[in-house]
PDB file with one MODEL, atoms N, CA, C and O in Angstrom:
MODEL        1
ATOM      1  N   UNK A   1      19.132  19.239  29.721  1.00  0.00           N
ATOM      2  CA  UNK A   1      19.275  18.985  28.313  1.00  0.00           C
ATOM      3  C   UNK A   1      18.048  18.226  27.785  1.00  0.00           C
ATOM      4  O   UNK A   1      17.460  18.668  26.798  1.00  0.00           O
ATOM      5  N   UNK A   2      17.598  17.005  28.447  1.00  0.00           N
ATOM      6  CA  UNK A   2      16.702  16.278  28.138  1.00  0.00           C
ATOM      7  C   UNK A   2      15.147  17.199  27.886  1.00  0.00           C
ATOM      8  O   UNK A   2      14.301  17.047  27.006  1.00  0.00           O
ATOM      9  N   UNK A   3      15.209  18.503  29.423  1.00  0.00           N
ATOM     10  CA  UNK A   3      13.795  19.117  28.930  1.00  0.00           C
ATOM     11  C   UNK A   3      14.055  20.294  28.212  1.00  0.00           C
ATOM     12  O   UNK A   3      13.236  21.185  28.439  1.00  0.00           O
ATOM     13  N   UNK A   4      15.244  20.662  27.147  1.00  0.00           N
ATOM     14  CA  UNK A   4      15.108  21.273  26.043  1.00  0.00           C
ATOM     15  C   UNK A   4      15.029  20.613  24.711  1.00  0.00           C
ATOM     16  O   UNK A   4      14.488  21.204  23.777  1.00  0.00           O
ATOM     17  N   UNK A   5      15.653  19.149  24.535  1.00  0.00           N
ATOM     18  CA  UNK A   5      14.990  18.766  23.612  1.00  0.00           C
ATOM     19  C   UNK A   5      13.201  17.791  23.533  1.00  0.00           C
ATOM     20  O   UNK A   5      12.641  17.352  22.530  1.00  0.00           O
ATOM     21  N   UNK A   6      12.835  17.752  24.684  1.00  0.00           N
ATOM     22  CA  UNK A   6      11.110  17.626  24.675  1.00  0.00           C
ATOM     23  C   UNK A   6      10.673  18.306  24.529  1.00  0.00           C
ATOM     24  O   UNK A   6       9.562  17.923  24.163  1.00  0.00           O
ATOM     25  N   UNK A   7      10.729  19.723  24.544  1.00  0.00           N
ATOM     26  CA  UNK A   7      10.055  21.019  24.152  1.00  0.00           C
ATOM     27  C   UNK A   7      10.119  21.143  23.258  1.00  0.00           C
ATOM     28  O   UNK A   7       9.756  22.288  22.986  1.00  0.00           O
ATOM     29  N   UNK A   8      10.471  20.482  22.232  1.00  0.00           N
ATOM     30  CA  UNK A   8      10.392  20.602  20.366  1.00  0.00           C
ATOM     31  C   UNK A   8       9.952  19.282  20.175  1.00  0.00           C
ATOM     32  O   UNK A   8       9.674  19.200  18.979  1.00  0.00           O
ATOM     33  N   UNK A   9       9.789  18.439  20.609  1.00  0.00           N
ATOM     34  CA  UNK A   9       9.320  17.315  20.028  1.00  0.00           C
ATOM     35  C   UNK A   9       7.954  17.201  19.780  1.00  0.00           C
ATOM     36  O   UNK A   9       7.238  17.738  20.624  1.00  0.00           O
ATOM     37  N   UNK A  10       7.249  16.494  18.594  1.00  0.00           N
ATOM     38  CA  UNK A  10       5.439  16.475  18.635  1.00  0.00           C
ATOM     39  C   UNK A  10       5.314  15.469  18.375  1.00  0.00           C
ATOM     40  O   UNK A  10       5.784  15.051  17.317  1.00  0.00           O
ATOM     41  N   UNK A  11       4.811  14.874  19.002  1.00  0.00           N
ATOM     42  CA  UNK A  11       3.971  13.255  19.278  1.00  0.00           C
ATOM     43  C   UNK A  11       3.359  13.283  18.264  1.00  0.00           C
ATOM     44  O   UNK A  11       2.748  14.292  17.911  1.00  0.00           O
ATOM     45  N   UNK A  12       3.395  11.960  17.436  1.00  0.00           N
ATOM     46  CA  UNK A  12       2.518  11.792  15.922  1.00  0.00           C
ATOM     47  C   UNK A  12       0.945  11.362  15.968  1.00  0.00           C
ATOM     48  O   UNK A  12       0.657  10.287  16.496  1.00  0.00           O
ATOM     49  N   UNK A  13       0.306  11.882  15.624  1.00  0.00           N
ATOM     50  CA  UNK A  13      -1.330  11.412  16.050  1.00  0.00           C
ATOM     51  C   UNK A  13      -1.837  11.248  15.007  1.00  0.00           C
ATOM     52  O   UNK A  13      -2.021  12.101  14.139  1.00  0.00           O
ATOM     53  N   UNK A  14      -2.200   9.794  14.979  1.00  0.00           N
ATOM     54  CA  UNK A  14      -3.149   9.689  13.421  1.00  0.00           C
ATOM     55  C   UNK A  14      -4.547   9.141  14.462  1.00  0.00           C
ATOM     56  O   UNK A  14      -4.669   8.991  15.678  1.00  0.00           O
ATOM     57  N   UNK A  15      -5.305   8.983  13.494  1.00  0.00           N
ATOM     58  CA  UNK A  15      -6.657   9.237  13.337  1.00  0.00           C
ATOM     59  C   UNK A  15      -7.197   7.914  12.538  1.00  0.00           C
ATOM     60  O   UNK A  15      -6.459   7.444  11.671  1.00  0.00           O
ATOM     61  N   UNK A  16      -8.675   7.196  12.846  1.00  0.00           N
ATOM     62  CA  UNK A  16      -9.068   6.558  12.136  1.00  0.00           C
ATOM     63  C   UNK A  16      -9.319   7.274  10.266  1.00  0.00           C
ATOM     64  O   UNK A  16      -9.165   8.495  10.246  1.00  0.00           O
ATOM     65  N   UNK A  17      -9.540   6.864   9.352  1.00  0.00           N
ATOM     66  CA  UNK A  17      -9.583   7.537   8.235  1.00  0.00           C
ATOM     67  C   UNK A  17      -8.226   8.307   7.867  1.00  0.00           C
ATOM     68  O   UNK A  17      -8.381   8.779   6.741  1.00  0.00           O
ATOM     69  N   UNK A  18      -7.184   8.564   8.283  1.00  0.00           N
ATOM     70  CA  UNK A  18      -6.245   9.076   8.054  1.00  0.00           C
ATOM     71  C   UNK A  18      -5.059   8.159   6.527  1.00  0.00           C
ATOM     72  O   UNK A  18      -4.858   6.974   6.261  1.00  0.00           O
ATOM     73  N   UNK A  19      -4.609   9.343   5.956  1.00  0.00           N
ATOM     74  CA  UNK A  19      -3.734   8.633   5.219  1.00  0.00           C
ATOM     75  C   UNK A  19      -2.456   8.800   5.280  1.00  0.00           C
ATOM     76  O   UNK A  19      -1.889   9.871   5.494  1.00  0.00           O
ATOM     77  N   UNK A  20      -1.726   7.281   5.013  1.00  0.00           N
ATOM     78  CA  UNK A  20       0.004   7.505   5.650  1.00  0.00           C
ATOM     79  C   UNK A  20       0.419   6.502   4.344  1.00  0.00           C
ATOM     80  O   UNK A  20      -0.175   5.872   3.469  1.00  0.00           O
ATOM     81  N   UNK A  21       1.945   6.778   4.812  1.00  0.00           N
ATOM     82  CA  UNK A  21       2.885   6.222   4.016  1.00  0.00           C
ATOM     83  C   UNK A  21       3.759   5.427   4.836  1.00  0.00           C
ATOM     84  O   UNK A  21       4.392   6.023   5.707  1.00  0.00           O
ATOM     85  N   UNK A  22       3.959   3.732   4.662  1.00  0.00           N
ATOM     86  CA  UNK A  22       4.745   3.075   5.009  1.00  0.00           C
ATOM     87  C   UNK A  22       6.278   3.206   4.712  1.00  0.00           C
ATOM     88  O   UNK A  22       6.404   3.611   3.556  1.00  0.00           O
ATOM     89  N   UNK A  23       7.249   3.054   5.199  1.00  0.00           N
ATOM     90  CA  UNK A  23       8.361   2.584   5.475  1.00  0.00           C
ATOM     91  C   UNK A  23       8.857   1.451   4.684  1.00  0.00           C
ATOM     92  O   UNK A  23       8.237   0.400   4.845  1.00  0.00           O
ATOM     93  N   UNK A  24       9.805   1.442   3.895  1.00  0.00           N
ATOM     94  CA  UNK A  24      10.172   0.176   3.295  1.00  0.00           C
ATOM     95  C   UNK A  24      11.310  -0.071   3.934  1.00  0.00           C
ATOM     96  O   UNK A  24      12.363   0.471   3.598  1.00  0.00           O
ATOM     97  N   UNK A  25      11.183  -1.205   5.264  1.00  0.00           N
ATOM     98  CA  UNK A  25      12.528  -1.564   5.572  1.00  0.00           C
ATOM     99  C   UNK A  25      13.412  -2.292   4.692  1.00  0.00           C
ATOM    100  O   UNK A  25      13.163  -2.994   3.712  1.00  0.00           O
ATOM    101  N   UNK A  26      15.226  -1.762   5.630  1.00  0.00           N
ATOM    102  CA  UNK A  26      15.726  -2.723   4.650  1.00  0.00           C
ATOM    103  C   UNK A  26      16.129  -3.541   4.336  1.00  0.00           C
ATOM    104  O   UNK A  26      16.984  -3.740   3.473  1.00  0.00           O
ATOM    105  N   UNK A  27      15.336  -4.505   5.282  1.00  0.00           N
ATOM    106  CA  UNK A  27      15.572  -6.303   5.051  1.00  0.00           C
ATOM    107  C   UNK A  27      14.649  -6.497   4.313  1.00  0.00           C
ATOM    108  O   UNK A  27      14.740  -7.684   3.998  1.00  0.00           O
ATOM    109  N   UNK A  28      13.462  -5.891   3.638  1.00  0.00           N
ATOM    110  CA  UNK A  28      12.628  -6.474   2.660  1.00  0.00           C
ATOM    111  C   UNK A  28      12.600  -5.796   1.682  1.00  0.00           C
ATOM    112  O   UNK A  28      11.509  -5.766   1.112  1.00  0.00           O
ATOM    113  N   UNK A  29      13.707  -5.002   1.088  1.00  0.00           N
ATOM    114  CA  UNK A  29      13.990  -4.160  -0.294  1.00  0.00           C
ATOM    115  C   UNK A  29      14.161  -5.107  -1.309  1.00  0.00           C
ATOM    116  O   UNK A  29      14.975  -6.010  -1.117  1.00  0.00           O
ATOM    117  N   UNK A  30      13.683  -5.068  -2.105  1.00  0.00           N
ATOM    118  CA  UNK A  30      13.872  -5.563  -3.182  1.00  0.00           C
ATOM    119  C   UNK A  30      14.745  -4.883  -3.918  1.00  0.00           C
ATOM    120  O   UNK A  30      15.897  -5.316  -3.968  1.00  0.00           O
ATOM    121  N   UNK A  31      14.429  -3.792  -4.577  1.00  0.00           N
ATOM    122  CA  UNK A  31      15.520  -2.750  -5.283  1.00  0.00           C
ATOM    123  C   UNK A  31      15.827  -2.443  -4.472  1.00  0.00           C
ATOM    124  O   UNK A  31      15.175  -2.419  -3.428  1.00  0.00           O
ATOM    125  N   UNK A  32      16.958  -2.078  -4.628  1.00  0.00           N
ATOM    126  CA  UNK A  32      18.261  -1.149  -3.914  1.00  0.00           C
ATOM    127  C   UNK A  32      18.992  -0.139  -4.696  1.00  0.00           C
ATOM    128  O   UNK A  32      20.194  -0.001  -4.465  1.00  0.00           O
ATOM    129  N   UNK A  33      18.303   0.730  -5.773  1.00  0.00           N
ATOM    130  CA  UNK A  33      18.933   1.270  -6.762  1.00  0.00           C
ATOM    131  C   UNK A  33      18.920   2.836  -5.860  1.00  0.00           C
ATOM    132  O   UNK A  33      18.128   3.010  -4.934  1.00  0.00           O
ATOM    133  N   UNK A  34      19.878   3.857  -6.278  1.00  0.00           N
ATOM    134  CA  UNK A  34      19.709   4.993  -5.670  1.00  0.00           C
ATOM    135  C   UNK A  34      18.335   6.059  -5.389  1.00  0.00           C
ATOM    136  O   UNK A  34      18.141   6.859  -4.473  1.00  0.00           O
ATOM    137  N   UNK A  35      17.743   5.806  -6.230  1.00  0.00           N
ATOM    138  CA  UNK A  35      16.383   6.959  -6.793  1.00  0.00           C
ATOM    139  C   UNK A  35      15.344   6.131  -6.243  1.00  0.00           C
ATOM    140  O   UNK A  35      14.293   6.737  -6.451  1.00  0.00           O
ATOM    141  N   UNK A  36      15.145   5.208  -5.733  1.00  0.00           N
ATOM    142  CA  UNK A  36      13.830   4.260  -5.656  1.00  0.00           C
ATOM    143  C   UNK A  36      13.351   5.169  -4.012  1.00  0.00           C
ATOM    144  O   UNK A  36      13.861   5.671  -3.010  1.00  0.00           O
ATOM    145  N   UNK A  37      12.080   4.919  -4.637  1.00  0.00           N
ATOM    146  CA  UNK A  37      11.087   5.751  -3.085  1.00  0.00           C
ATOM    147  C   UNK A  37      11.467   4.881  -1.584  1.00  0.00           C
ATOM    148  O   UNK A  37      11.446   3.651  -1.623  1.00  0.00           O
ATOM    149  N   UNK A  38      11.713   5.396  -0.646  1.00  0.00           N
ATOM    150  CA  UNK A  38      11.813   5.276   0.808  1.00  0.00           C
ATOM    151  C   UNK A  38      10.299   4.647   1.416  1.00  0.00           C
ATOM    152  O   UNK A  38      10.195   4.216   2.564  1.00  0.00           O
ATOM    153  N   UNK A  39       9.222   4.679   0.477  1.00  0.00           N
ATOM    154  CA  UNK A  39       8.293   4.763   1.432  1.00  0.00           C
ATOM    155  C   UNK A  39       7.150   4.041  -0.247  1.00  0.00           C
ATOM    156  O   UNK A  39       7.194   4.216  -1.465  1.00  0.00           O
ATOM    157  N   UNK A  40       6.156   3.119   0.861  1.00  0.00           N
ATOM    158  CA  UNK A  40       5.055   2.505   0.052  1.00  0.00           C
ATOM    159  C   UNK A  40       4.150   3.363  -0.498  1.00  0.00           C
ATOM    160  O   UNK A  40       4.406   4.564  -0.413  1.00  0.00           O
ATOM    161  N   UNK A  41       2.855   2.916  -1.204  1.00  0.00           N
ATOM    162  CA  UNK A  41       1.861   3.253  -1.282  1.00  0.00           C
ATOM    163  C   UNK A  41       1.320   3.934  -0.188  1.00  0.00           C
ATOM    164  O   UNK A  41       1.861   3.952   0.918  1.00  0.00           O
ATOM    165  N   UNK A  42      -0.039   4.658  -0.540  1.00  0.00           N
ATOM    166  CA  UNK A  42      -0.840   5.573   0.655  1.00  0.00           C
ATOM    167  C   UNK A  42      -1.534   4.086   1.422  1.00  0.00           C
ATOM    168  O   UNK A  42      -1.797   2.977   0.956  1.00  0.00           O
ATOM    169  N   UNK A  43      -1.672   4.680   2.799  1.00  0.00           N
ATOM    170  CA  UNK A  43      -2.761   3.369   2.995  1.00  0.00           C
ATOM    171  C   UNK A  43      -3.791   4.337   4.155  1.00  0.00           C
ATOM    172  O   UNK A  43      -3.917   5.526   4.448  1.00  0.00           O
ATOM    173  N   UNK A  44      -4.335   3.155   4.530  1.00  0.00           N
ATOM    174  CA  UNK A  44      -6.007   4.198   5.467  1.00  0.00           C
ATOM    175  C   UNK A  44      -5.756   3.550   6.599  1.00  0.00           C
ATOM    176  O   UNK A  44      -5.675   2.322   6.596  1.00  0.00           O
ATOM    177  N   UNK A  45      -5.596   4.294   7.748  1.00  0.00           N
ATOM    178  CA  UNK A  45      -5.457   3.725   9.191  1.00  0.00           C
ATOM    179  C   UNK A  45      -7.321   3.480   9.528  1.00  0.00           C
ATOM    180  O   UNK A  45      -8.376   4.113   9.503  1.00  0.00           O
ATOM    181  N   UNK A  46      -6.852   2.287   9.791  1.00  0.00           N
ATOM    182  CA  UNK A  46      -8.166   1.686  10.517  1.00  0.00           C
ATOM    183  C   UNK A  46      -8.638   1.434  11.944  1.00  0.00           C
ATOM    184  O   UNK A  46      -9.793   1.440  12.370  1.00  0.00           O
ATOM    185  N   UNK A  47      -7.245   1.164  12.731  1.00  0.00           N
ATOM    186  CA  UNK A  47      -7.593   1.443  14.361  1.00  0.00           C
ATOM    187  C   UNK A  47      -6.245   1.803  14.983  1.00  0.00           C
ATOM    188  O   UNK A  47      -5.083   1.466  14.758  1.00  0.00           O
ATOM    189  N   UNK A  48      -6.590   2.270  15.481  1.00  0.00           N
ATOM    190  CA  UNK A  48      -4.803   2.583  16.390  1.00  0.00           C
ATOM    191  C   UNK A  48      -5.136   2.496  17.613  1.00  0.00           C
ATOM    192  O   UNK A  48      -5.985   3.052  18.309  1.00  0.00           O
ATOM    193  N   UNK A  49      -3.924   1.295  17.874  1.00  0.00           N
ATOM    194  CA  UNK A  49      -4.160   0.915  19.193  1.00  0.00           C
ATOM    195  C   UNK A  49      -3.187   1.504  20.696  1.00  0.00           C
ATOM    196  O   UNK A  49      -2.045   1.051  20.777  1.00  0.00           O
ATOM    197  N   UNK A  50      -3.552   2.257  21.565  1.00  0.00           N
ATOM    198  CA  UNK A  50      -3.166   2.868  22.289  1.00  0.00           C
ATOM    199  C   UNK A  50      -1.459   3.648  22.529  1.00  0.00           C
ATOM    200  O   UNK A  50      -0.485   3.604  23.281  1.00  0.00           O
ATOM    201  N   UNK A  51      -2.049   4.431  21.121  1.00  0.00           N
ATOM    202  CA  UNK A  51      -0.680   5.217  20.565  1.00  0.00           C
ATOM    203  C   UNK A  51      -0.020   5.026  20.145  1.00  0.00           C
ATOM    204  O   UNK A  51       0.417   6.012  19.551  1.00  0.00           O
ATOM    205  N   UNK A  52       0.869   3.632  19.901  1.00  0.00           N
ATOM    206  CA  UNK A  52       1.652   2.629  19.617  1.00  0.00           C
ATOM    207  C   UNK A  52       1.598   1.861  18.013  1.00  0.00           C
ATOM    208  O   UNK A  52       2.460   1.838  17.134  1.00  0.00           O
ATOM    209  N   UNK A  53       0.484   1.379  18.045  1.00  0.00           N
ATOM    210  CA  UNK A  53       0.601   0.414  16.762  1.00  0.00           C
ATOM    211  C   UNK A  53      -1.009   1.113  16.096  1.00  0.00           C
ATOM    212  O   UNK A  53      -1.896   1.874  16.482  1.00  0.00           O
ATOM    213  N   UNK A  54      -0.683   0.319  14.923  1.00  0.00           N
ATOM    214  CA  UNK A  54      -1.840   0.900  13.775  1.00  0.00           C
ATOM    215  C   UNK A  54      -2.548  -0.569  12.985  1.00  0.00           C
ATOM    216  O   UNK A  54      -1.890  -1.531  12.590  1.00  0.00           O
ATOM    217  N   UNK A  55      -3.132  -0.508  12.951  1.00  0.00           N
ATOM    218  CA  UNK A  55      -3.897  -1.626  12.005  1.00  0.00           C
ATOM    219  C   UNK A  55      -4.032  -0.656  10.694  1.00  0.00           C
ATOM    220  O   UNK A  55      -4.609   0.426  10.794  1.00  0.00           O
ATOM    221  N   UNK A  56      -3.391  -1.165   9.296  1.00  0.00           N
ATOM    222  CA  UNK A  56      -3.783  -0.736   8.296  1.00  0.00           C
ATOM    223  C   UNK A  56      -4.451  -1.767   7.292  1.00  0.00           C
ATOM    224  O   UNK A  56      -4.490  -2.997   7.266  1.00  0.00           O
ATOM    225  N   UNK A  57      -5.136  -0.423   6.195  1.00  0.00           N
ATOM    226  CA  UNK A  57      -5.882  -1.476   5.368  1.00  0.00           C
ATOM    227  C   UNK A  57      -5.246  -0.798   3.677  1.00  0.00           C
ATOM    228  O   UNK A  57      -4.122  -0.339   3.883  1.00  0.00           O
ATOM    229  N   UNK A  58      -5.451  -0.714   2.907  1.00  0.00           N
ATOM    230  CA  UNK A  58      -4.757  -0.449   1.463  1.00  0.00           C
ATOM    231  C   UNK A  58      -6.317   0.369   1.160  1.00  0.00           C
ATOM    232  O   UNK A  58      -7.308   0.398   1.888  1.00  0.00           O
ATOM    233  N   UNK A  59      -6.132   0.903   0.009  1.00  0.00           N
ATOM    234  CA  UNK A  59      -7.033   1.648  -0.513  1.00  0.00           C
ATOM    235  C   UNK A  59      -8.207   1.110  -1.307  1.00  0.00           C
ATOM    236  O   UNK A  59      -9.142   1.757  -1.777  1.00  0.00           O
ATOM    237  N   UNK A  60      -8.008  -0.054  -1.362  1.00  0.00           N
ATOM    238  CA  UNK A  60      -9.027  -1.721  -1.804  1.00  0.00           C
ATOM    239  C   UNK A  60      -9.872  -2.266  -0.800  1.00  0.00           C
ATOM    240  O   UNK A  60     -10.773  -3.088  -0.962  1.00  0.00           O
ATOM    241  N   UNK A  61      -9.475  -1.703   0.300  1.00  0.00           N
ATOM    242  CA  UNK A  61     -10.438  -2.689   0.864  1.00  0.00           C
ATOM    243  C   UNK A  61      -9.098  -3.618   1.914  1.00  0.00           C
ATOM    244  O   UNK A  61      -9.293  -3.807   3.115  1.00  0.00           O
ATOM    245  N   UNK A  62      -8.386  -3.885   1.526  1.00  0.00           N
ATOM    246  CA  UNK A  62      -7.377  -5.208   1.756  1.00  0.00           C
ATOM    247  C   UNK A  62      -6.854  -4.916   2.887  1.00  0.00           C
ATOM    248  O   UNK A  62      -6.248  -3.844   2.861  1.00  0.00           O
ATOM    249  N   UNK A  63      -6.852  -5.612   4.165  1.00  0.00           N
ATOM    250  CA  UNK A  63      -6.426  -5.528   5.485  1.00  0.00           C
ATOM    251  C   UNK A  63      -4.500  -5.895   5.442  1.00  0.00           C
ATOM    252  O   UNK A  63      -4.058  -6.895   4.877  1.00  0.00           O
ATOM    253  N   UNK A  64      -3.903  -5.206   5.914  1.00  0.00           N
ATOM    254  CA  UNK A  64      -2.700  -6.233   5.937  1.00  0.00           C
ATOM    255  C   UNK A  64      -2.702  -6.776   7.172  1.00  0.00           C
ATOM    256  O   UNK A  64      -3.244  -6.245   8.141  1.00  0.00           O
ATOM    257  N   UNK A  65      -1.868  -8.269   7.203  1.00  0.00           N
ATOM    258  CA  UNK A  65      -1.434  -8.744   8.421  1.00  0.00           C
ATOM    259  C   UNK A  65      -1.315  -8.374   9.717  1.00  0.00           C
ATOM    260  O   UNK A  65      -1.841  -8.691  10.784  1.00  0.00           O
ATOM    261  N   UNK A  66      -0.665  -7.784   9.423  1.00  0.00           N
ATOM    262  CA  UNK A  66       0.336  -7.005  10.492  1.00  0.00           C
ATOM    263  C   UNK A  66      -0.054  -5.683  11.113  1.00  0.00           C
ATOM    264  O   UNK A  66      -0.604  -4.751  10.526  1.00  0.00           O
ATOM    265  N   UNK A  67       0.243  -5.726  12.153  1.00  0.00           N
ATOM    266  CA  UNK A  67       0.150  -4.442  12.939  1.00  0.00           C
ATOM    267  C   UNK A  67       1.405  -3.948  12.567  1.00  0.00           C
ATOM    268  O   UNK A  67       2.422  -4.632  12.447  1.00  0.00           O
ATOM    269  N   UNK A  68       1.290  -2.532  12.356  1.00  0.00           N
ATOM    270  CA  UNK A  68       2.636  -1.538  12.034  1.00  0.00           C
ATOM    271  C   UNK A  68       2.726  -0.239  13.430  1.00  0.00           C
ATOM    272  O   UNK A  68       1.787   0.247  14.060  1.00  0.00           O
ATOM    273  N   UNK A  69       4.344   0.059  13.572  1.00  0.00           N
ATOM    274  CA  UNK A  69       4.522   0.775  14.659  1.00  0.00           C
ATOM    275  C   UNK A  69       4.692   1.887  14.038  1.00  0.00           C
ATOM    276  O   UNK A  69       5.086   1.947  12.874  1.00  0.00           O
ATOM    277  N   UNK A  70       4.295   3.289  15.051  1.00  0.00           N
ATOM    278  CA  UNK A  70       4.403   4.909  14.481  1.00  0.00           C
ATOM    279  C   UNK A  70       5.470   4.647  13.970  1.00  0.00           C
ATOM    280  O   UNK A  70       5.325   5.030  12.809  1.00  0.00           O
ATOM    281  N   UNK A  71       6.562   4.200  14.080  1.00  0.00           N
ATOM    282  CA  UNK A  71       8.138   4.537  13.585  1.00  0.00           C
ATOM    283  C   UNK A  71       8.373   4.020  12.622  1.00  0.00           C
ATOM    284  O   UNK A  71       9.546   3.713  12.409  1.00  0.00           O
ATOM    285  N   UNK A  72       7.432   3.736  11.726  1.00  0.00           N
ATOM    286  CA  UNK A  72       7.572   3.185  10.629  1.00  0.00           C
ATOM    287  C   UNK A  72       7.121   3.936   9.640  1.00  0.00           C
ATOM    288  O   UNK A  72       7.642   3.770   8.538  1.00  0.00           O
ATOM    289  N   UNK A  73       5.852   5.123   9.819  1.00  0.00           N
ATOM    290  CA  UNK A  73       4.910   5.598   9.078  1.00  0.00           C
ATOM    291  C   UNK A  73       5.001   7.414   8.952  1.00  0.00           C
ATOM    292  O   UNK A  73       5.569   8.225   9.684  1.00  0.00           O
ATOM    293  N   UNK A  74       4.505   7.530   8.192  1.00  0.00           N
ATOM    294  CA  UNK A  74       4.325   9.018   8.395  1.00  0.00           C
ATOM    295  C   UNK A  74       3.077   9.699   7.275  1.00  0.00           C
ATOM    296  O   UNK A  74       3.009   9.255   6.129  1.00  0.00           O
ATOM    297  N   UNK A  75       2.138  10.793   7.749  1.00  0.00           N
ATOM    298  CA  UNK A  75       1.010  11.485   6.802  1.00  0.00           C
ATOM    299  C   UNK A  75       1.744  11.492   5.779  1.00  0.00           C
ATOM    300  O   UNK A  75       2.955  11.478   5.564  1.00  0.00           O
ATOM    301  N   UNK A  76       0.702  11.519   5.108  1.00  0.00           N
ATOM    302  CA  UNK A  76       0.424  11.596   3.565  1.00  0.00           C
ATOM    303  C   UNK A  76      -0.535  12.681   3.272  1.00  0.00           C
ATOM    304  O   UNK A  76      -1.694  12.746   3.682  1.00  0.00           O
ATOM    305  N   UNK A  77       0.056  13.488   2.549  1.00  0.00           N
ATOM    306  CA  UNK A  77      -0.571  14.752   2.688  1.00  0.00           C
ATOM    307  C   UNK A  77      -1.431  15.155   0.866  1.00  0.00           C
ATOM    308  O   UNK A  77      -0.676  15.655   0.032  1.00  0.00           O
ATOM    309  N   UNK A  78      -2.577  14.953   0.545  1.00  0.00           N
ATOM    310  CA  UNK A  78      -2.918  14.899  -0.731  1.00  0.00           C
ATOM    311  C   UNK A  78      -2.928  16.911  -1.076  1.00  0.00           C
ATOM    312  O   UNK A  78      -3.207  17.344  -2.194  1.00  0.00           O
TER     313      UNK A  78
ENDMDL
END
């Protein structure tokens, strides 16, 4: 069972220069109204560190804090 559902699965690969969309968890929602977007602004991956985590920066220039995990993110497709 396990090696029929790995045979459909695709590992997410971003890229330095790449653009994604954060995750708004929901311990830090502010709105909670029905229609409000699932997901932040675009941002620019700046390093990704051994598959796992991402260093992002905003479209300014502006580094955030935090390292963010794949399971949080997903392309952004212009």
């Amino acid at each position: 069972m396990v090696k029929a559902y790995n045979k459909k699965v695709r590992p997410s690969v971003f890229k330095e220069e790449n653009l994604i969309l954060k995750k708004i968890l929901p311990i830090s929602r502010e709105d909670q109204r029905k229609w409000v977007s699932n997901y932040k602004e675009p941002y620019v991956v700046k390093i990704t560190f051994f598959g796992e985590a991402l260093n992002l920066t905003k479209m300014d220039e502006d580094d955030l804090p935090k390292f963010v995990s794949f399971d949080v993110v997903k392309k952004y497709y212009v």
